[in-house]
C-alpha positions in Angstrom: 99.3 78.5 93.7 97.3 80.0 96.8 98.8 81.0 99.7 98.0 78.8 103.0 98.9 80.5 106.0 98.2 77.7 108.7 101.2 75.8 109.5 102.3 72.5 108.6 103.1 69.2 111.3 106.3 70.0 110.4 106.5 73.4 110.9 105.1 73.5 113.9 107.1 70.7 115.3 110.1 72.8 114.2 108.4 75.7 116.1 108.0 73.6 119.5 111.7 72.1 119.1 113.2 75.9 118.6 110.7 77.6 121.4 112.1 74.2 124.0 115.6 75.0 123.2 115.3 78.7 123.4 113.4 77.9 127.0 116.6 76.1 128.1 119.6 77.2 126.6 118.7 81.0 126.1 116.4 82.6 128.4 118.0 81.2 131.5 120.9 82.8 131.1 120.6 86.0 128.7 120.4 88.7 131.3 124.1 87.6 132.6 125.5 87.5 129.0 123.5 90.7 128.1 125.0 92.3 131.1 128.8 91.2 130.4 128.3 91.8 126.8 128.9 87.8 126.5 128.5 86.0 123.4 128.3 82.2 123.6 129.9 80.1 120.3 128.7 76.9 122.0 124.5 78.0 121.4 125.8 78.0 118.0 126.9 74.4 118.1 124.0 73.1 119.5 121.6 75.1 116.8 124.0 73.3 114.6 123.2 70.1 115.9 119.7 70.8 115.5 120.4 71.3 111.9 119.1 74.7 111.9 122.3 77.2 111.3 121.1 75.3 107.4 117.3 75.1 107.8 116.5 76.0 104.3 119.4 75.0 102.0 118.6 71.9 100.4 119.8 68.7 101.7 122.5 68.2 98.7 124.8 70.9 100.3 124.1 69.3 104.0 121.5 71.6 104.8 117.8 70.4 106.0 115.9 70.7 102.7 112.9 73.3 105.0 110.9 76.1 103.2 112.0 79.2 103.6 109.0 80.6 106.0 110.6 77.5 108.2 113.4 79.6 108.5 111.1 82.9 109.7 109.8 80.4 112.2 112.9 80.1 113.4 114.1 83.3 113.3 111.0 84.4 115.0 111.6 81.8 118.2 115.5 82.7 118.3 114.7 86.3 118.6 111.9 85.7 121.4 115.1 84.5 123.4 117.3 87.3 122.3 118.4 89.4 118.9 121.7 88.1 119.7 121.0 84.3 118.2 118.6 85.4 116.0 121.3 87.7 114.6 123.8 85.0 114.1 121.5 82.5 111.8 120.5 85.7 110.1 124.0 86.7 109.1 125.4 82.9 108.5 122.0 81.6 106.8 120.7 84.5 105.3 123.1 86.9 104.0 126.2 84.5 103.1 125.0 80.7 103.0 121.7 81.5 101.4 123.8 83.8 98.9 126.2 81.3 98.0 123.5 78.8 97.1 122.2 81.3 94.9 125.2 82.6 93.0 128.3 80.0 94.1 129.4 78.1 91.4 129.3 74.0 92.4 133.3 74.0 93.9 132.6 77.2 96.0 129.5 75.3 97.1 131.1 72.0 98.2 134.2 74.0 99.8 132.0 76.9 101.6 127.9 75.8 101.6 128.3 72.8 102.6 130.2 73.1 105.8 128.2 76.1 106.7 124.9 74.4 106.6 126.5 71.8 108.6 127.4 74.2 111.3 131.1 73.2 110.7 132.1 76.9 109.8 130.5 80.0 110.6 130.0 82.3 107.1 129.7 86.5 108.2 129.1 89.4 105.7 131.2 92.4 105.2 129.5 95.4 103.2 129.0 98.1 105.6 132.1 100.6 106.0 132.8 103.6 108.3 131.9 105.7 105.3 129.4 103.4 103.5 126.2 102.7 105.1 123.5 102.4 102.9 125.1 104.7 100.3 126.9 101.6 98.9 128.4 102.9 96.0 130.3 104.9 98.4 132.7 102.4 99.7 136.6 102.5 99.6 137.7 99.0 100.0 139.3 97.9 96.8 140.3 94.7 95.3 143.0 94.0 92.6 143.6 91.4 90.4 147.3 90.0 90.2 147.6 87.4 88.2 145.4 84.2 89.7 144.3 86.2 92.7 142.9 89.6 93.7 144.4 91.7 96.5 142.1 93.1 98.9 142.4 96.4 100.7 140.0 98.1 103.3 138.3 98.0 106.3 134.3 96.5 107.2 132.4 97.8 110.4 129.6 96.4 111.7 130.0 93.0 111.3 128.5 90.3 113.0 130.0 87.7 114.4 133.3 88.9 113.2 135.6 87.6 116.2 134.0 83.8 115.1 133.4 83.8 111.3 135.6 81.2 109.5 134.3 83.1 106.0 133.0 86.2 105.1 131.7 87.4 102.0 133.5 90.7 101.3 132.9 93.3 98.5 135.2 95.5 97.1 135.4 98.0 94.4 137.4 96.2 90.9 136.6 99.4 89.5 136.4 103.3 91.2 135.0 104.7 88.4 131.8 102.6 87.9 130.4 103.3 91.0 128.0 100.1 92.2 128.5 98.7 88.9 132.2 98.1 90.1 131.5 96.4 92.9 132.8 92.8 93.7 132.0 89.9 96.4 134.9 87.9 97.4 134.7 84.6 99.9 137.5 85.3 101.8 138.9 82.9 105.0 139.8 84.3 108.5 142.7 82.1 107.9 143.7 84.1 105.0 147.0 86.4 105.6 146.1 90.2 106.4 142.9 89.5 107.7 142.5 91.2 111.0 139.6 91.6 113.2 138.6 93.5 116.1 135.1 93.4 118.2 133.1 96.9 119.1 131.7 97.7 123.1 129.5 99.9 124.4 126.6 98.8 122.1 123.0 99.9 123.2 122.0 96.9 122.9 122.2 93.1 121.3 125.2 93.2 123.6 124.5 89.4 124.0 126.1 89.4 120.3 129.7 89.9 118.7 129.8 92.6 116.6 133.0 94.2 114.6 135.2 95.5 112.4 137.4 93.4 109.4 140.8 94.9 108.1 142.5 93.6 105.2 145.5 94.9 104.5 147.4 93.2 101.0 144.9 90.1 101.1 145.5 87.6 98.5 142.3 85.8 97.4 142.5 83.2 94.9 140.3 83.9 91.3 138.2 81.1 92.4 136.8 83.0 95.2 135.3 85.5 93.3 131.5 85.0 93.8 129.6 85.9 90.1 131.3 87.9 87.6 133.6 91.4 88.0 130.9 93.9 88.5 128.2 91.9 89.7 129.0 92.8 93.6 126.0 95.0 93.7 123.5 93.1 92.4 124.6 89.8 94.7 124.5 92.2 98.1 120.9 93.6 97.0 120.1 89.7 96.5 121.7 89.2 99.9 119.0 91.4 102.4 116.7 90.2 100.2 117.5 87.1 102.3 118.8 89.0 105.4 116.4 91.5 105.4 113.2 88.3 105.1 115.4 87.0 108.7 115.6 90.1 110.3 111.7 90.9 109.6 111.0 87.1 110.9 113.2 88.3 114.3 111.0 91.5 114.5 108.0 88.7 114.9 109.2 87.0 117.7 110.3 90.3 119.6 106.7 91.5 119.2 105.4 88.6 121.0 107.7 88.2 123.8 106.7 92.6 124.3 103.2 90.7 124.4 103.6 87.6 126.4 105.9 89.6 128.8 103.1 92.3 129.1 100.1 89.9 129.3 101.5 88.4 132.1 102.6 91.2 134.1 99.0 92.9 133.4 97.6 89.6 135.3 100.3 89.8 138.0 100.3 93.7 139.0 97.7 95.6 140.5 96.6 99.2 140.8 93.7 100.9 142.1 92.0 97.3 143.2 92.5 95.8 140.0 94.6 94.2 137.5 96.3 96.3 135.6 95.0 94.8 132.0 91.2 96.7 133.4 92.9 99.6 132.7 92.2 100.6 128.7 94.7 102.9 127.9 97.0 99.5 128.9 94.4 97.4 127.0 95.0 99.9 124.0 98.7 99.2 124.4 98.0 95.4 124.7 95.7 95.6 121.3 98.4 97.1 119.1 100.8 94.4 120.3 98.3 92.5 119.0 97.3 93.6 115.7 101.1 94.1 115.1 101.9 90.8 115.7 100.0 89.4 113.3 100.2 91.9 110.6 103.6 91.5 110.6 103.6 87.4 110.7 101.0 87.8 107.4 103.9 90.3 106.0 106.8 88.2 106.2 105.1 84.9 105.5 104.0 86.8 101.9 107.4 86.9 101.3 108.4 83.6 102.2 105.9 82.2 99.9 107.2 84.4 97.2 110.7 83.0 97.9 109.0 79.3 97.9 108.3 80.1 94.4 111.3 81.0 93.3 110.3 84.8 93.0 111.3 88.2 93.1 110.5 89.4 96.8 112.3 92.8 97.2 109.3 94.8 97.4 107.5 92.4 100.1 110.4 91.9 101.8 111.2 95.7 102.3 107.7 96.2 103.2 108.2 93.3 106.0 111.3 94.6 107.5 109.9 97.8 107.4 106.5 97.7 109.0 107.3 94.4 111.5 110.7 96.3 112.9 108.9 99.3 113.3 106.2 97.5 115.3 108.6 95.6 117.3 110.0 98.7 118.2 107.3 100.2 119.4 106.0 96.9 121.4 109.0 96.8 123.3 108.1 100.9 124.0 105.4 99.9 125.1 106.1 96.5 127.3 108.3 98.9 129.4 105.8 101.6 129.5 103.6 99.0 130.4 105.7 97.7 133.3 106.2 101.4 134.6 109.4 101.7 136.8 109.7 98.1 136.9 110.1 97.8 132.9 113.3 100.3 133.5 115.2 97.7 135.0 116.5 94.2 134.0 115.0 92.8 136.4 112.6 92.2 133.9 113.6 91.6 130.1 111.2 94.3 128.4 114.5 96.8 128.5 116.5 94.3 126.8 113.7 94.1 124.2 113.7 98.1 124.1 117.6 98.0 123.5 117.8 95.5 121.1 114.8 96.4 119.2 116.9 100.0 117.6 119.0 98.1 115.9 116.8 96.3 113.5 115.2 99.8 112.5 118.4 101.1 111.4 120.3 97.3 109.9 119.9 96.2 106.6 118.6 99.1 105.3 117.1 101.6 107.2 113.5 102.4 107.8 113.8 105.6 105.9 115.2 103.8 103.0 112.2 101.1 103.1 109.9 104.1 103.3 112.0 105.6 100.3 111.8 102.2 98.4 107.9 101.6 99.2 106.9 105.2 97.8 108.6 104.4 94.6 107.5 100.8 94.3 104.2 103.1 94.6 104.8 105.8 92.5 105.7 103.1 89.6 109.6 104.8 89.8 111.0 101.5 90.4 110.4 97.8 89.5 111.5 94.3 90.3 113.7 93.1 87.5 114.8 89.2 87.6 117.9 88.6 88.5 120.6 86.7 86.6 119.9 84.1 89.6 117.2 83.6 91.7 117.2 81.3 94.8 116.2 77.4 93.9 111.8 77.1 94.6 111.1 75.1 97.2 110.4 72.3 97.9 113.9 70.8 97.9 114.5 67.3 99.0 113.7 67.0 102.6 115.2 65.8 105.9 112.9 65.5 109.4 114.9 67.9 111.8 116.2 66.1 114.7 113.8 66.4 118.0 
């Protein structure tokens, strides 16, 4: 099958619906809620009345039934508005619904998908620790089974939306001596006794978003919550920013082009010297990379999405699409500021929220070092893409028409 890069009437109906409501229920009010550090659970209910906190799990676990590059396009509008809201559909569709569609058995699908593609629970993911970034194998949180349940013990940082998850999707070590290989994932409730959690300030930025640390002290989680087999914990969180990482590449998108639209206009607006600004060409040089970014990183992560259509290994593309779009989103929102000159220092104008927000993404969900790491030995032939046990159902699923 050939890739077709121009959009379909249904994606880009989905794209006008998402870029309205980001127009009226984001953008308005994001400098106050970036400036109190404010994050709002009721944007959440309304993208779940849209049916897009489920845009791509298929309709038989109350989820829309849309491709998976309809999710980048809506990653990719969320994010123009802020990281904060693209953040949340990334963690609860990417990294724990789209994972439990993938390796849930059917019950743990009808108790936990279904609701979460709904938008009736909120579904986080706890892997990160204080000691356990992206040396994984190094965490401490362990999990013991006692007769029909295991009894977990640790700690998670990092985790978004942890002050409004209903589940996360928690691994633990079963085994200390087997390294990754004794890695488990657990679906474990907020509701569940010994789970305690606690948000972090003073971010640099995404302060728009809820971001935290999980304790579990002596929490009993029924066998049934188990997701895959003992062991398998590794191999379902790699399968996990698979999905997260595809999102958060998608996000990278839409920061690039609200550096560029943000810039663009300004160029037209402010003048130096007798003339707009955009006559200048070492701002035109600025404006170009924007540019050429922005569309070699839309080419990047829509690769992978069609790769994911197909029911595919993506790891390699994906990596490469985190890796090259959040760099170049980065570096867009550099230069929107530097474009905007003292102006783009203040929030007076929202290039220094893109600046802030855009570190965070270089660093999440593996950072760039260990996508340049990956890509050199994806290069090098020192590592390949082996199928997993599961791979995510192809698209197309059965289809619903999003609500306008």
């Amino acid at each position: 099958m050939m890739m077709n890069f121009e959009l379909t009437e249904e994606q880009q109906s989905v794209q006008k619906m998402v870029r309205k409501f980001v127009d009226k229920e984001i953008i308005p009010y994001i400098q106050e809620w970036d400036r109190n550090g404010e994050f709002q659970p009721a944007v959440l209910k309304k993208l779940a009345d849209l049916q897009l906190m489920g845009v791509c799990i298929p309709e038989e676990y109350g989820g829309a039934g849309m491709d998976y590059n309809t999710l980048a396009i809506v990653c990719a509008e969320l994010e123009r508005g802020d990281t904060a809201y693209r953040t949340a559909v990334s963690v609860h569709t990417g990294l724990n619904s789209m994972t439990l569609l993938q390796w849930g058995t059917e019950e743990q699908k009808q108790k936990y998908l279904v609701p979460q593609a709904k938008g009736e629970r909120i579904g986080a993911f706890g892997l990160t620790e204080p000691d356990a970034g992206s040396d994984v194998a190094a965490m401490k949180s362990t999990a013991r089974r006692d007769g029909d349940a295991y009894i977990l013990n640790g700690s998670k940082t990092w985790i978004s939306l942890c002050d409004y998850a209903d589940n996360f999707l928690i691994f633990a070590k079963t085994d200390h001596d087997a390294a990754h290989k004794g890695i488990t994932a657990f679906i474990v409730e907020r509701t569940f006794p010994g789970v305690v959690t606690k948000g972090i300030k003073g971010k640099l930025g995404i302060r728009a978003g809820n971001t935290g640390e999980v304790f579990l002290t002596d929490v009993r989680v029924p066998i049934e919550n188990r997701l895959g087999e003992e062991g398998e914990g590794f191999k379902i969180a790699m399968a996990a920013l698979d999905n997260g990482r595809f999102t958060v590449a998608a996000g990278a998108v839409g920061l690039i082009e609200a550096s560029l639209e943000a810039s663009v206009k300004y160029c037209h607006e402010r003048k130096t010297f007798g003339k707009e600004i955009g006559k200048h060409q070492l701002v035109q040089q600025m404006i170009a990379k924007m540019s050429a970014d922005l569309e070699i990183s839309r080419l990047l992560v829509y690769k992978a999405g069609w790769l994911k259509n197909q029911g595919k290994r993506n790891t390699r593309e994906t990596s490469l699409a985190k890796w090259i779009s959040c760099n170049a989103a980065f570096e867009a929102a550099n230069n929107a500021v530097q474009v905007h000159g003292a102006y783009g220092y203040s929030d007076e104008y929202p290039v220094e929220r893109f600046l802030r927000n855009s570190k965070a993404p270089v660093i999440y969900e593996g950072t760039r070092e260990v996508h340049t790491v990956m890509q050199g030995e994806y290069a090098l032939g020192y590592r390949e893409d082996k199928p997993l046990r599961q791979m995510l159902p192809a698209w197309p699923f059965e289809q619903v028409s999003l609500q306008k």
